[in-house]
N, C-alpha and C positions, 0 to 999 in steps of 0.2 A: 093404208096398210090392211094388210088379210086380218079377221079376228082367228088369230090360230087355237086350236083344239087342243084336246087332247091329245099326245104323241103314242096313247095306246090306239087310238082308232085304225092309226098306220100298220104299225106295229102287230093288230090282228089279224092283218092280212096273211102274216105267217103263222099265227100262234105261237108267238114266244113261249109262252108259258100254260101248260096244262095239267094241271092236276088231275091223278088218280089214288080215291081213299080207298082203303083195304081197312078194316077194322077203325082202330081209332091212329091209325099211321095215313099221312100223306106225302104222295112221292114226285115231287116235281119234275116232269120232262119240258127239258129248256132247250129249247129252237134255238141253234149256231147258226150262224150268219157266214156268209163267207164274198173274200171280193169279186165283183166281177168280172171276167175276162173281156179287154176293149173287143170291140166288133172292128180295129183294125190298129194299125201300125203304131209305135207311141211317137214316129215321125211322120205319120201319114198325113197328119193336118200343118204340115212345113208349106209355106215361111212364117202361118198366119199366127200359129201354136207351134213353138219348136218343141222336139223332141226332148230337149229335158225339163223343159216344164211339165211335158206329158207324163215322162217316168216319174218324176217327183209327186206331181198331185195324184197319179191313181196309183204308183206302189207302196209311196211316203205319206202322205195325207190319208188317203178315201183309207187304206187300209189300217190307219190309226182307229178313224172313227168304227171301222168294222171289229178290230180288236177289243177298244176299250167298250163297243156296246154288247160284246159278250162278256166281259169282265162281269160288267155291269146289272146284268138280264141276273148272271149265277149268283149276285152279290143278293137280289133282290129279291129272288128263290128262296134264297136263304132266310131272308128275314121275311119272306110272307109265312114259311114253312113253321116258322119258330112265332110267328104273331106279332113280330117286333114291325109296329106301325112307324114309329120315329124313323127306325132305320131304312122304312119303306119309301117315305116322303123323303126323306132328305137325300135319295138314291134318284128321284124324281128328273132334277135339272141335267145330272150326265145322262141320265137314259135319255131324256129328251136331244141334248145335245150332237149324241155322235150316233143316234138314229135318225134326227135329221140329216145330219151327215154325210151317212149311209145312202138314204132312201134320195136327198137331192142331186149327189155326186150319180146316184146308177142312173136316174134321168138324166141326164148334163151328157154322161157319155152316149147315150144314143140319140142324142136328139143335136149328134155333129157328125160330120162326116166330111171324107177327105172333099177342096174344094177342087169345082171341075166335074166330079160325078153326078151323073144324074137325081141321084138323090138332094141334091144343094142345087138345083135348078129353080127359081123362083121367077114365073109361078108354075111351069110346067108338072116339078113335083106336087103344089097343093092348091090345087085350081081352085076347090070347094074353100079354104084356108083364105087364098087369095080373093076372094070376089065379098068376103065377110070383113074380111082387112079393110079393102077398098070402100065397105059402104057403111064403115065403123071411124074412119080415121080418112075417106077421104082420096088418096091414096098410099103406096106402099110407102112412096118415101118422108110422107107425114108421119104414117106410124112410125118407121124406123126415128125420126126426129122426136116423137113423144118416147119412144122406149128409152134413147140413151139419153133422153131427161131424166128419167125415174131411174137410169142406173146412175149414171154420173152424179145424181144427189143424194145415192147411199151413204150417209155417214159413218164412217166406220167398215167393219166388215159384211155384206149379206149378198140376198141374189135378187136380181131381177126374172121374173115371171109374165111370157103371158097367160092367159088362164082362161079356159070357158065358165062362164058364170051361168050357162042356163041352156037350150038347146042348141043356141047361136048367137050366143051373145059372149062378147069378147072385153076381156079387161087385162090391164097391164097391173102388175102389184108389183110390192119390191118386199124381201123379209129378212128379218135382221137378225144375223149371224148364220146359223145352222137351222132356222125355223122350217119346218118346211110345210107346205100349202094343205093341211087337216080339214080344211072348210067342204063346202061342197063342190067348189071348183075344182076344174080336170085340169090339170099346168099341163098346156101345149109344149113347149120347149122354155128351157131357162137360162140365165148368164148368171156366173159365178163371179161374183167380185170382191171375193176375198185375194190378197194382194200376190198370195203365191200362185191363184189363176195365170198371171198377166208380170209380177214385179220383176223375172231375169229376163223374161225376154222384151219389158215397154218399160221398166223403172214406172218411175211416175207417171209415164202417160195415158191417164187411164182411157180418155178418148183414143187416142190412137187403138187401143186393145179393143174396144165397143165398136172401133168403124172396123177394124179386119175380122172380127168375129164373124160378121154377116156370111163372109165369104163361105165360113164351113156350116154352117146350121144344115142340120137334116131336113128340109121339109117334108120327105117323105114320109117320115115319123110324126112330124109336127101335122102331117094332115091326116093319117091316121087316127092319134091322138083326139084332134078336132071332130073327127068322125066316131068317135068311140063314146058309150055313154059312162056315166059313173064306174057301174058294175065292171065293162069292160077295160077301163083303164087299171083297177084294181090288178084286176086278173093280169093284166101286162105288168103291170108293177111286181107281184108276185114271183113272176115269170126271172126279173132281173135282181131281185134281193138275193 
């Protein structure tokens, strides 16, 4: 398991929250969040992801979490502005919750893409990605064998991650529920295995949903990503909040 952070580390990447003092008043300006627009169709990853699973997790789901982390951010405004520390702390676990949320769900949609395009060509799209794969795990279809161990053993709800731990050094994590990856790891691309990912269109079957996912993963993103350092994933992350 990742040791996860802080959820303001994330979260600064926008600056939620900035105060400007004028005398002895201070006036909080709080950063609105808003959802993503998909980079394509909410049918465009059929048969592997149907369409209304699609519409459901990004207009029903992701856009809960984007809702209630602005509820949340104004709530928390509020009581840093007034001093009210209790109220600050116990505001703590939903800001965390549906800013991970947020911040794992706008990764997850670009790091898919319909299957058949060049971007889901593995390894054509992430050659540099692919040959780190290969001399970390072996070959590709080892890795894929250790990834949907570490999702398949998720208990409960959370997501699977791979993740750069270092300039080329690659690791698989998994995080539990809405956590999302605060350490100093860059998450390559991620799997969502909370059950409304995957439950109308595989019921139970959560293997079945782990082996067709393959099909859509952007690698194109996923080796960008890989190619990117800290700073500049930040800056991409930014880019999609």
């Amino acid at each position: 398991m990742v040791n996860f952070g802080n959820i303001w580390q994330y979260l600064a990447v926008q600056s939620p929250l900035q105060a400007t003092f004028s005398g002895n008043s201070t006036t909080m300006n709080i950063k609105t969040y808003s959802l993503p627009e998909l980079p394509y169709a909410y049918d465009a990853l059929e048969p592997h992801i149907s369409g209304q699973i699609m519409k459901l997790h990004h207009s029903g789901h992701h856009q809960a979490y984007v809702t209630n982390l602005n509820k949340a951010l104004k709530v928390h405004a509020s009581a840093l502005s007034a001093g009210d520390i209790a109220a600050q702390v116990a505001l703590q676990p939903v800001i965390k919750f549906n800013a991970g949320g947020h911040i794992n769900h706008a990764l997850f949609w670009t790091n898919l893409a319909p299957a058949g395009t060049p971007e889901t060509l593995f390894p054509d799209a992430a050659p540099t990605l692919s040959a780190e794969i290969d001399k970390t795990w072996g070959s590709f279809d080892k890795f894929k064998e250790a990834f949907a161990k570490e999702l398949l053993g998720i208990q409960g709800s959370g997501w699977g991650w791979l993740v750069k731990a270092g300039p080329s050094s690659l690791r698989i994590v998994t995080a539990k529920d809405q956590d999302p990856i605060v350490g100093g790891e860059v998450p390559i691309f991620g799997v969502d295995m909370w059950e409304h990912a995957y439950y109308l269109q595989y019921l139970n079957g959560k293997a079945k949903y782990v082996d067709s996912i393959w099909n859509v993963i952007n690698w194109k993103t996923a080796e960008s990503r890989f190619q990117a350092g800290h700073g500049d994933f930040f800056a991409d992350l930014k880019s999609l909040l």
